[in-house]
PAMIPA-450913 format. One record per residue (C-alpha): residue in three letters; y, x, z. Coordinates in steps of 0.2 Angstrom, whole numbers, plus 5000, padded with zeros to 4 digits. Example, Ala and Ser with C-alpha at 12.3 -4.5 7.8 and 13.67 -1.06 7.14 Angstrom:
# PAMIPA-450913
ALA497850625039 SER499550685036 
END
This chain:
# PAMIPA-450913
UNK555554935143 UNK555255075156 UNK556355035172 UNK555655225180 UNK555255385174 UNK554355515182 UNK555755585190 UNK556255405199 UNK554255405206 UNK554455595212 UNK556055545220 UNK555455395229 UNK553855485234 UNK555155625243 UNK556055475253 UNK554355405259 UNK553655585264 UNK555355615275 UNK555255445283 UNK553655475288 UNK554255645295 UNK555655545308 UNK554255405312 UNK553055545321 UNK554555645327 UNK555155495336 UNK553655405341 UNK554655355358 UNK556055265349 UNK554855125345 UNK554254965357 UNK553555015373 UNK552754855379 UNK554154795391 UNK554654865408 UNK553354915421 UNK552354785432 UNK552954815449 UNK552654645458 UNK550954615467 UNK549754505465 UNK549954305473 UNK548554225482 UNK548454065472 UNK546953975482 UNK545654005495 UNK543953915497 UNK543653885511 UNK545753895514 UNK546554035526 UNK546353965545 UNK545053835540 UNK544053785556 UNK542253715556 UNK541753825542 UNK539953825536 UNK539653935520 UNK539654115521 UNK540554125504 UNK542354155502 UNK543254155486 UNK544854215483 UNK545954175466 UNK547554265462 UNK549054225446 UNK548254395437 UNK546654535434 UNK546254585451 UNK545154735457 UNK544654775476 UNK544854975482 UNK543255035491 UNK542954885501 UNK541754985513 UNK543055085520 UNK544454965518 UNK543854805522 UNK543654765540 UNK542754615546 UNK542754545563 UNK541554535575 UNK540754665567 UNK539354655556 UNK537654725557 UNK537254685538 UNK539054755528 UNK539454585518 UNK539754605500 UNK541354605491 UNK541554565472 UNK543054565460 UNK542854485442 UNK544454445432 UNK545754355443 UNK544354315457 UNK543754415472 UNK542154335482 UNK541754395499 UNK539654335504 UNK539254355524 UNK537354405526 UNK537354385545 UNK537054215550 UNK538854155555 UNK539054135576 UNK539353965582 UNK541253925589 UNK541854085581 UNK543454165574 UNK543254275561 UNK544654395552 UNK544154505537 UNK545854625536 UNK545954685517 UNK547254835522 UNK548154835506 UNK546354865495 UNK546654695481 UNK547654775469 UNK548354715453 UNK547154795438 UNK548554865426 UNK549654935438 UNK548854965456 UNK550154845467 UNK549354805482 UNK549054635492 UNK549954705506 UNK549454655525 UNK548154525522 UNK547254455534 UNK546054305528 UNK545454195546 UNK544154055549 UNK543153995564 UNK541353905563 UNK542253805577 UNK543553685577 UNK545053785582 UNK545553975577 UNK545754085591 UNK547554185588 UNK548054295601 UNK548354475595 UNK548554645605 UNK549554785595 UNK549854975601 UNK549655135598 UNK548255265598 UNK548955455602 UNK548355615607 UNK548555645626 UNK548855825625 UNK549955845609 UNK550455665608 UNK549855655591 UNK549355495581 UNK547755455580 UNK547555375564 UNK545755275558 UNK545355265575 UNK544155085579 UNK544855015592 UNK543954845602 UNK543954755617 UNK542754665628 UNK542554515640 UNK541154575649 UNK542054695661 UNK540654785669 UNK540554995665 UNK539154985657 UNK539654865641 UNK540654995633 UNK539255105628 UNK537654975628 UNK538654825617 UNK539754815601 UNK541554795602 UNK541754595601 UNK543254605591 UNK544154785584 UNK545054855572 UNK545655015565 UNK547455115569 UNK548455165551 UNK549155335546 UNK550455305563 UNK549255285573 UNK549655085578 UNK548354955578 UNK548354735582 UNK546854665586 UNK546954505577 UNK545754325582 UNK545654345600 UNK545254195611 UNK546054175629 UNK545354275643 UNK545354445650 UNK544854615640 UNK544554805640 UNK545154895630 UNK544655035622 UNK544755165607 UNK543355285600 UNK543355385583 UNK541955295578 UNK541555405564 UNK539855315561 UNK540055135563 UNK539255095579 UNK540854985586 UNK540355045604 UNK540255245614 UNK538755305608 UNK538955505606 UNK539655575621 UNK540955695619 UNK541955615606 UNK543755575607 UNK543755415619 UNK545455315626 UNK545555165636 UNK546655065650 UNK546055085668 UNK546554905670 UNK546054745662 UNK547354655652 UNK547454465648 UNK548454445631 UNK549554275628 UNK550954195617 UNK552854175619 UNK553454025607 UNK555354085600 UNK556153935592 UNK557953915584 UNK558753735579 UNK559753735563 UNK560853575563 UNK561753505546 UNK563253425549 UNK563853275539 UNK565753325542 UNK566553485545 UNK567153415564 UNK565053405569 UNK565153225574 UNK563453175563 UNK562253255556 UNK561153235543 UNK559653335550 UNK558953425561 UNK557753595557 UNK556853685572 UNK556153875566 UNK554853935578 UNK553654065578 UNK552554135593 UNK552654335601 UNK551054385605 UNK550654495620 UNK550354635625 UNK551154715610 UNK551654905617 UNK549854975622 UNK549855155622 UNK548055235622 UNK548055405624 UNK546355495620 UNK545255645627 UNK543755725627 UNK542555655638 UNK541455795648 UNK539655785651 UNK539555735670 UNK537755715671 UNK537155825682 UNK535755915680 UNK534656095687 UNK534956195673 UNK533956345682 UNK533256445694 UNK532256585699 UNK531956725715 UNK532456875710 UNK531956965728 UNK530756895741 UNK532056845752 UNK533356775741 UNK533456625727 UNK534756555717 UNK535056355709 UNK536256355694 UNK536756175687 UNK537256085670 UNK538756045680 UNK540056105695 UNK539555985711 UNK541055915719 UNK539655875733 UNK538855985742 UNK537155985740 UNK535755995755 UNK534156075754 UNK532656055766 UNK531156145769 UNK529756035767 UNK528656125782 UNK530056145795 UNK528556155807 UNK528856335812 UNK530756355805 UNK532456295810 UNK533856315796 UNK532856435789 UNK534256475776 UNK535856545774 UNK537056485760 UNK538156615750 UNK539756565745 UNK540156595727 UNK541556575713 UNK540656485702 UNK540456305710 UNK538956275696 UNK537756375703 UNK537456405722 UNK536356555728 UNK535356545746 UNK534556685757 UNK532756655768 UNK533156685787 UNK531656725791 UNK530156865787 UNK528956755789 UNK529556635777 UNK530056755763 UNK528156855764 UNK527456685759 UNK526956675737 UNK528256515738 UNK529456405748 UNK529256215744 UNK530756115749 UNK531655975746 UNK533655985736 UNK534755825735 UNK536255815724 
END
C-alpha cells in the first residue's frame, strides 16, 4: 500500500526548502568554538634554565603550554652586550630556539629582553616583560639601572632610544667602543638596564638609529649624566608568622618574603643636539692690498694670535677690527711696505 502520494513528497520538499532558508539566515545562532583565548602563553622549560651560570652552548631553547610565534625578532629582541653578528631566532610549534654566533665572552652575564615579541599563534597574547639571563661564569651579575629618556627643551619622551653605560670612564670611550651593556626606552620613554656587574658607569643615551651601540654620527640627539653613577641593591624583607593559637604564644612557622630595590632607579636623561665644535678655517681671502679677512667653521671663544713670520723690519704690523660675528675676524696691514708686497706669510694659532 502507498503510505505517500505526490502531494505528501511536494509538502515535505516545501518544509526542507524553508528550513534551509532559517539555517543561512541564522548562520550565528550555531556553535562558535567557545569563548576567545585571552590568556598568554606559559614558559614551560628552559634549556639551559633562566639564571643558569657556567653556561657553555650558544643554543637556548624555549618551550611553552601551546603554538608559539616570535614578532620581528630583529627589532624586538635585544641581546646584551651587544652582538656583532644578530643571533638567530626561530619558532616551530610550541618551541622558540635562540643560536649566538659570536663566540660567548668568558665570566659574562647575558640578558636577551624579548619585549613582549612571543605571542600565542591563535590569538596574539604576548609573553609580557621577558627577560631570559645566563653567565659563562659562575655567578649572574643583577644590578639594574632604570630612568627615563626626555627631550630637554619640550620635555618630551623619547621613546626607542638605546641607552648604555661604560666602565671605562675616559671621554673618549663613548664614541670609539660599544655600549657594554644597553637597552632601549618604551613608548614612555623609561628604560632598565638589566645584568650589570658592581662597579662605577657612564651613562649615556643616543638614537642609535643604525645599530652602532656607541656616538658615531655627530649631530644626533645625545643625553648623558655629567657624573659617574655606581648602582647597588636594597634587600626589603617581611616576616609572616603563623600562630598556633589565637593568644600568639606558639607558632607553627615562620615565612620571610624578601625581594631586593635596585638602584639608581630615577635617572632622568634629557637629550640635545650636540654642535659641531671642531674648529676649523672655513676661509679667507684679501679683498684690498692692505686689508684680509679669516672666517671659521666655528665662533672662537679664544682669541686667536697671528704672527708675521718675517717681523725683521715690522712691529705689530696689524691692526684687528672688531666684528659682530665672533666666526670670522677681519685684520688691516699697518704698514705700506708690507701691504705693497704680492703676499704676507704669517703664522695664526687657534
Amino acid at each position: 500500500m502507498k503510505i505517500f502520494n505526490r502531494y505528501t513528497i511536494l509538502l515535505l520538499g516545501w518544509i526542507v526548502y524553508f528550513l534551509a532558508l532559517q539555517s543561512c539566515a541564522n548562520r550565528g545562532s550555531g556553535p562558535q568554538g567557545g569563548p576567545k583565548d585571552k590568556e598568554p602563553p606559559v614558559l614551560v622549560s628552559a634549556i639551559p634554565m633562566n639564571g643558569s651560570t657556567n653556561v657553555t652552548t650558544k643554543n637556548i631553547t624555549l618551550e611553552f603550554n601551546e603554538l608559539v610565534s616570535v614578532n620581528n625578532p630583529i627589532q624586538n629582541i635585544l641581546f646584551s652586550p651587544p652582538q656583532k653578528n644578530i643571533p638567530t631566532v626561530k619558532s616551530l610549534g610550541k618551541k622558540v630556539t635562540i643560536s649566538f654566533q659570536d663566540t660567548l665572552l668568558p665570566n659574562t652575564t647575558y640578558t636577551i629582553e624579548f619585549n613582549n615579541c612571543i605571542v600565542d599563534y591563535t590569538e596574539s597574547n604576548p609573553f609580557k616583560d621577558f627577560v631570559y639571563t645566563f653567565s659563562t661564569g659562575n655567578k649572574i651579575d643583577s644590578l639594574q639601572i632604570s630612568g627615563k629618556v626626555i627631550d630637554a627643551q619640550t620635555l618630551a619622551a623619547r621613546k626607542k632610544y638605546t641607552v648604555g653605560i661604560y666602565s671605562n670612564l675616559s671621554d673618549t670611550a663613548f664614541s670609539k667602543t660599544r655600549f657594554e651593556r644597553f637597552t632601549k626606552t618604551n613608548d614612555k620613554g623609561e628604560f632598565t638596564i638589566h645584568g650589570i656587574a658592581e662597579g662605577t658607569y657612564n651613562l649615556f643615551a643616543i638614537n642609535d638609529v643604525g645599530s652602532a651601540y656607541s656616538y658615531q654620527n655627530k649631530g644626533t640627539d645625545i643625553a648623558f649624566l655629567d657624573s659617574s653613577i655606581t648602582p647597588y641593591a636594597h634587600l626589603h624583607g617581611k616576616v609572616d608568622t603563623l600562630w598556633t593559637d589565637s593568644a600568639k604564644t606558639q607558632y607553627e612557622k615562620v615565612t620571610l618574603d624578601a625581594y631586593n630595590e635596585y638602584f639608581p632607579k630615577d635617572v632622568i636623561l634629557k637629550t640635545f643636539k650636540e654642535k659641531d665644535i671642531i674648529h676649523r678655517l672655513k676661509s679667507y681671502k684679501r679683498g684690498e692690498r692692505n686689508k684680509f679677512s679669516i672666517i671659521f667653521s666655528e665662533p672662537q671663544e679664544i682669541e686667536p694670535t697671528i704672527k708675521l713670520l718675517d717681523d725683521s723690519l715690522f712691529t705689530e704690523p696689524f691692526l684687528k677690527e672688531k666684528t659682530n660675528r665672533s666666526d670670522s675676524l677681519i685684520f688691516w696691514v699697518k704698514d705700506s711696505l708690507l701691504y705693497k708686497k704680492d703676499s704676507i706669510e704669517f703664522l695664526f694659532h687657534i
